[in-house]
N, C-alpha and C positions, 0 to 999 in steps of 0.2 A: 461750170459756172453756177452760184447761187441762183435758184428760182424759187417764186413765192404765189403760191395760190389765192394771196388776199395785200392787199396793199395797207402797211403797217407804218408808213412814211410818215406818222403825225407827228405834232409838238407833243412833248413829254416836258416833266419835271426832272433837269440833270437832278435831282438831289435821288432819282431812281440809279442812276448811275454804278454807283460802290455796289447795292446789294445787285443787280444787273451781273455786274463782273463777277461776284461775288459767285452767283448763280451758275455762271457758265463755264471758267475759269475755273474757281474751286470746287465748289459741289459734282459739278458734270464734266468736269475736268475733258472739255473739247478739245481735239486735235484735229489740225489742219487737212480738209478734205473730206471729214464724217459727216456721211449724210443724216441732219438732223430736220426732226419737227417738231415747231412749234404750233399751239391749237390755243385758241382764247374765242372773248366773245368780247359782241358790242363796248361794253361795261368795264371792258380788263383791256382796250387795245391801247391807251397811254403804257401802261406799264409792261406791255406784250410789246410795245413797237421800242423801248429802251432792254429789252430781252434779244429782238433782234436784231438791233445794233452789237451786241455784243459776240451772237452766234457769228455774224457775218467777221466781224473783228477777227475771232478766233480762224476763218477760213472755213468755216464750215457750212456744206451744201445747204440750203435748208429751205424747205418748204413750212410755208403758213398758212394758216388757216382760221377763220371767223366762222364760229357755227352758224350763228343765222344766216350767212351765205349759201350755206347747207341744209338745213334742217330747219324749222321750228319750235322754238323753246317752250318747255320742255322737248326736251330732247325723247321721243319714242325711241332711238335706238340708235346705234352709234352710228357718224355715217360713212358708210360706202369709202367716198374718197379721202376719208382719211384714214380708216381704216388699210385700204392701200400703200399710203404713204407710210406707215409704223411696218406694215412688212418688209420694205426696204432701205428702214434705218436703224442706226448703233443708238442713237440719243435721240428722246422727246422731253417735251416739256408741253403742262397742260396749265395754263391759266386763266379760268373762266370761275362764273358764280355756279353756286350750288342750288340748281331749282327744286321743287318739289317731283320727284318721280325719277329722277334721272339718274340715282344708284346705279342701276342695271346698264346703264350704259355706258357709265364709268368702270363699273367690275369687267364691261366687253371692251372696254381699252385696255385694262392694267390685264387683261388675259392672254392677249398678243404680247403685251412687254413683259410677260411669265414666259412668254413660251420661247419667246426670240431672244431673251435675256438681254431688253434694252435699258442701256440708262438714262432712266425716267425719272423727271425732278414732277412733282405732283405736286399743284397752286391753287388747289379750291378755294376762293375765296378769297382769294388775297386783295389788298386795301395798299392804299399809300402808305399808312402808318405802320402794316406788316413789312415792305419797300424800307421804311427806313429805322425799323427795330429790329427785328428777328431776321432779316437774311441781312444786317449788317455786321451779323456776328462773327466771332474768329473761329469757324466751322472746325481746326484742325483741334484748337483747345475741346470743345466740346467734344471731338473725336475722340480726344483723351481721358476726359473725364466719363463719355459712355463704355471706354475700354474697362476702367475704374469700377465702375458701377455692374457691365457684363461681368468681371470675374467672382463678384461678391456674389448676384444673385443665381450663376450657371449654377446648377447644382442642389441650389435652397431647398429645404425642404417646406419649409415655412416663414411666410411673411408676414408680421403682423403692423398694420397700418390706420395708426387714428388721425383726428383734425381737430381746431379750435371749435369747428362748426358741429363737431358730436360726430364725427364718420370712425367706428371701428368694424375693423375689418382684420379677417383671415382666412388666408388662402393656402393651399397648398397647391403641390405641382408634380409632375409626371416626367422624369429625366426621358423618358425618351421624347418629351416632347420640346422642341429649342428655343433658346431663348434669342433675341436677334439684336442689335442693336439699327438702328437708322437716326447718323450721325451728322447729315450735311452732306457727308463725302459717300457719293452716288455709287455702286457697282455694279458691273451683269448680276449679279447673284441677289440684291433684293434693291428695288425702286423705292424709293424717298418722297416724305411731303420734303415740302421746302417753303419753308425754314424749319432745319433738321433738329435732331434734337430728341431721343428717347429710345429707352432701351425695353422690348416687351417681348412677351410669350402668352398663350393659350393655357390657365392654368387648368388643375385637374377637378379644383372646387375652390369654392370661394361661399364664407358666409358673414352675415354682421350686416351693417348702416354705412352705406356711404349718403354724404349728405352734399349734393352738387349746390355750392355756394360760387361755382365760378362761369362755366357755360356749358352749355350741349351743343353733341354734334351736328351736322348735318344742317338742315337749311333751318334748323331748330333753333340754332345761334343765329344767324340773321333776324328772323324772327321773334326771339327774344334778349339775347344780349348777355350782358352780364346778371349773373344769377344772386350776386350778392343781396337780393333786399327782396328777392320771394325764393330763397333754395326749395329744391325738390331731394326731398329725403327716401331714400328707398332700399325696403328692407330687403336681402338678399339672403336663401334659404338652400343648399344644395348647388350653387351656381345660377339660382332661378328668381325673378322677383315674385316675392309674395306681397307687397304692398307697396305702395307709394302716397306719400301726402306732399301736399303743396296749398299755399293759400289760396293761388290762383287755378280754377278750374281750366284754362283754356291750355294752362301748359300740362295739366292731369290729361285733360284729351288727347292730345298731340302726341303725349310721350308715350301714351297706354295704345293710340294708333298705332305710331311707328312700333312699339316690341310687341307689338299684337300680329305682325303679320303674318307671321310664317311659328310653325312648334318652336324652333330654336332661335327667336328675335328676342326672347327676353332670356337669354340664355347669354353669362357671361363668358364671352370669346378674346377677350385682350387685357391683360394686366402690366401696367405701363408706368416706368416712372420716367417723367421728364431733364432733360438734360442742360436743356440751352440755357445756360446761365448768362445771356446777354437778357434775358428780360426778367422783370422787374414783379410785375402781377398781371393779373388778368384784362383785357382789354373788350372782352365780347367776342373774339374771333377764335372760332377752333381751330385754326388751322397752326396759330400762333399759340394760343394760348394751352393746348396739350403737349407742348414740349416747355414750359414754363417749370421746373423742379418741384415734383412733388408728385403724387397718385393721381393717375387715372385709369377708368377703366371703361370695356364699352362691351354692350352687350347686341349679342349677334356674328355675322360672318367672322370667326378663329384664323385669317389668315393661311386655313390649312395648309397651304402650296408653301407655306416657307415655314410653318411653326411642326407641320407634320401632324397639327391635331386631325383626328378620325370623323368629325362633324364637319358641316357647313351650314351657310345660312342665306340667304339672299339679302338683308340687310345686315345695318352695322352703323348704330349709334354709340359717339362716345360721351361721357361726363368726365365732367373735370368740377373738383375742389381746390380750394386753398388752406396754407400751413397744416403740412400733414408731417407728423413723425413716422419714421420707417426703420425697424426692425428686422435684419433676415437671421433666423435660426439663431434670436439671441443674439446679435450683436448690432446694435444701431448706427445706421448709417445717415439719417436725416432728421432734422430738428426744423420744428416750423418752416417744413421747404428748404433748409439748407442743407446741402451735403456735410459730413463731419470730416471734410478734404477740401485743402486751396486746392482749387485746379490749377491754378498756377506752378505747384510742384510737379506739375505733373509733365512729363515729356512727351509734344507732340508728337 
């Protein structure tokens, strides 16, 4: 029988509904009697308790959980009992806000669901309006169009990538090192944000201006939002930042904290291009807004365990821009953010 460590029984907004199913049905593709967890906080338990209407729907065991039932927020470490509960399940799902500090205790989740190969839909931050844009996508088309987009850049030698906003940029890359796609559609072999949507790898170098005119990662995007009307421009030299300007000093602090903490936090570790062509532009939220079509890139932890890259890092900030052209070895694939392919021809 289903049992639940936190009572998740509230009113919700049916218009969570579609992306809900969406969620557990398509993406996490549940099967009747898989013991799953689900984890949220105070702040996510409307749209955590329309998540577990749906797991339960599906037939699946499922234990729940509210962190501050647990723990303290910030989160010091991940806790105990749930960490128990991911060792004895096939599927989780995590939907809670992203505090200051609590990286570390996120990479001590997605470390069990590396090790035990679960499938994990990953919700930082999620909002209503991610509920009813970005996971009410048609996750299989996007599948198709990240398939699309894998075949062109496996292999690249080189990517060269500008913006309206002044970002050029070029990278090159390391075949042994893989490129991955996370499409919506979740498997043992690599965990998923959700709402899915980008296809990336660990390049080998990366130099030029990228100019985040859309959001930053991490609790960086709560904290400031959309980037459009103060961007933060930053020069990138070897892989490594050598400069950054911004009009506002408070986001220069923050950003220079965060890739200040560790040798390799200012060190770029993820080159990324967006998939989900159910959205439209930037909204403030990274969760959403990095799988929106177009570059980004984040500097810090290389996803090593699934990219194969030879670094790590204890953090992992990302930026995101808007309309960017994309080039791979000469032949272009994206125009002001668009792909130069209806995904519609495409077969799911």
């Amino acid at each position: 029988m289903p049992t639940a460590h936190a009572d998740l029984g509230i009113d919700y907004d049916p218009a969570y509904v579609e992306g809900a199913r969406n969620a557990v049905f398509t993406c996490l593709a549940v099967r009747p009697g898989e013991r799953c967890v689900l984890v949220t906080d105070r702040e996510n338990r409307p749209i955590a308790a329309a998540l577990a209407e749906q797991f339960l729907s599906a037939g699946a065991a499922l234990d729940a959980f509210v962190l501050e039932d647990l723990a303290p927020r910030p989160l010091a470490a991940f806790p105990d009992p749930i960490a128990a509960a991911f060792e004895a399940a096939s599927v989780s799902c995590y939907v809670a806000s992203a505090l200051t500090g609590e990286l570390p205790a996120r990479i001590a989740m997605t470390a069990i669901v590396n090790r035990r190969r679960i499938r994990h839909g990953h919700m930082v931050n999620m909002t209503p309006r991610i509920m009813l844009e970005g996971m009410r996508a048609d996750f299989r088309l996007v599948d198709a169009l990240s398939r699309w987009v894998l075949e062109r850049v496996r292999g690249a030698r080189e990517i060269v990538a500008t913006s309206v906003a002044g970002s050029e940029i070029r990278a090159t890359f390391d075949p042994a090192i893989r490129w991955l796609k996370t499409s919506g559609l979740i498997s043992p072999e690599k965990w998923g944000n959700l709402p899915g949507g980008e296809v990336f790898t660990s390049p080998a170098r990366v130099d030029g201006v990228y100019v985040c005119d859309g959001v930053l990662g991490d609790w960086l995007a709560t904290q400031y939002g959309d980037m459009h009307a103060h961007p933060l421009t930053i020069t990138i030299e070897d892989s490594r930042i050598v400069d950054l300007r911004c009009e506002r000093e408070d986001i220069l602090e923050d950003f220079r904290t965060y890739t200040g903490q560790h040798p390799n936090s200012n060190r770029v570790g993820e080159f990324a291009l967006g998939t989900n062509i159910a959205l439209r532009d930037v909204i403030g939220q990274i969760l959403q807004d990095e799988k929106l079509p177009g570059l980004h890139i984040a500097f810090g932890h290389p996803y090593s365990e699934h990219t194969g890259a030879t670094w790590r890092a204890p953090s992992h900030i990302d930026i995101v821009g808007r309309e960017f052209d994309v080039v791979v070895d000469g032949e272009p694939i994206m125009r002001r953010s668009r792909y130069l392919i209806d995904p519609a021809t495409l077969a799911p």
